[in-house]
C-alpha positions, 0 to 999 in steps of 0.5 A: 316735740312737734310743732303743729302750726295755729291759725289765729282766726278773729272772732267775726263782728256780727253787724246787727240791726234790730227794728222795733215793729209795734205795727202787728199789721206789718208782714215784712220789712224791706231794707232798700240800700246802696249795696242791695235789698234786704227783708225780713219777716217781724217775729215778735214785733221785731225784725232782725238784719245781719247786715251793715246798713249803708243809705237804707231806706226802710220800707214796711209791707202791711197788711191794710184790709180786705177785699172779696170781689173783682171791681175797683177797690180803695184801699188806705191806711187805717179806713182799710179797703172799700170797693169804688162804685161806678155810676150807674143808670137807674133800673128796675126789675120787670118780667123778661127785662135783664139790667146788666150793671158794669162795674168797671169803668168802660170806653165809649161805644161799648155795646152789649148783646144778648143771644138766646138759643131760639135765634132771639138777638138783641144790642143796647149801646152801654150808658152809664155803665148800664145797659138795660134788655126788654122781651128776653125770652125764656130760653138759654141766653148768653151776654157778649161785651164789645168795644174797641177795647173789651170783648167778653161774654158771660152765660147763662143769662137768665131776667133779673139784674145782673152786676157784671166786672170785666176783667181781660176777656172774661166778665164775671156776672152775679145776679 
């Protein structure tokens, strides 16, 4: 008779946590604990951590609105998000004026400056986050954004108003 040897391995005791999210805006679910960080995504309304929880806070990822455009944006829970507007000075539209609208919040002294191909060259200090341009040629112009802070330019500008965010050294303009 031969005697194979046996190993006895206990069963492992699997430590579960199971997280009841009724939330369905919630994306994941963030264990911040003594021993490290743990996530997970909820399926089902629930979540599901193998791990023996030790002084864990529990952090949840929701999804709390939408947003379209650059700017500055408020987002809260549950109004969702709602873009913040920057004051702006009172303008209207007339033939060859071009209105240029910041809406980002910009440092004192910032100017703005429009070019045209055919040599035109114009600059309005920015006052309330509006400069305001008369006797704009028909031609290719292009606007350029300039203070201690920012330098951006924007191209083709054309008359008409224009609502423009500043984002690093770009401007993204929209008529």
């Amino acid at each position: 008779m031969v005697l194979l040897p046996v190993w006895l391995v206990a069963p492992a005791h699997a430590a579960t946590i199971e997280l009841r999210v009724p939330d369905p805006k919630v994306r994941e679910v963030i264990l911040e604990c003594e021993d490290g960080v743990y996530r997970a995504e909820p399926k089902g309304g629930m979540v599901t951590f193998e791990h023996l929880p030790h002084a864990c806070n529990v952090v949840f990822v929701r999804a709390t609105g939408t947003i379209d455009s650059t700017g500055k944006w408020t987002c809260a829970i549950p109004d969702g998000c709602t873009r913040t507007e920057v004051e702006h000075q009172r303008t209207e539209d007339a033939p060859n004026r071009v209105n240029v609208l910041i809406s980002n919040d910009v440092a004192p002294g910032t100017t703005l400056e429009v070019t045209c191909s055919g040599g035109f060259r114009v600059r309005q200090p920015v006052v309330k986050n509006t400069a305001v341009f008369d006797g704009i040629p028909n031609q290719e112009c292009t606007l350029y954004i300039k203070g201690a802070t920012v330098w951006a330019k924007y191209s083709p500008l054309t008359p008409g108003t224009w609502t423009c965010t500043l984002s690093g050294g770009t401007a993204i303009c929209h008529q």
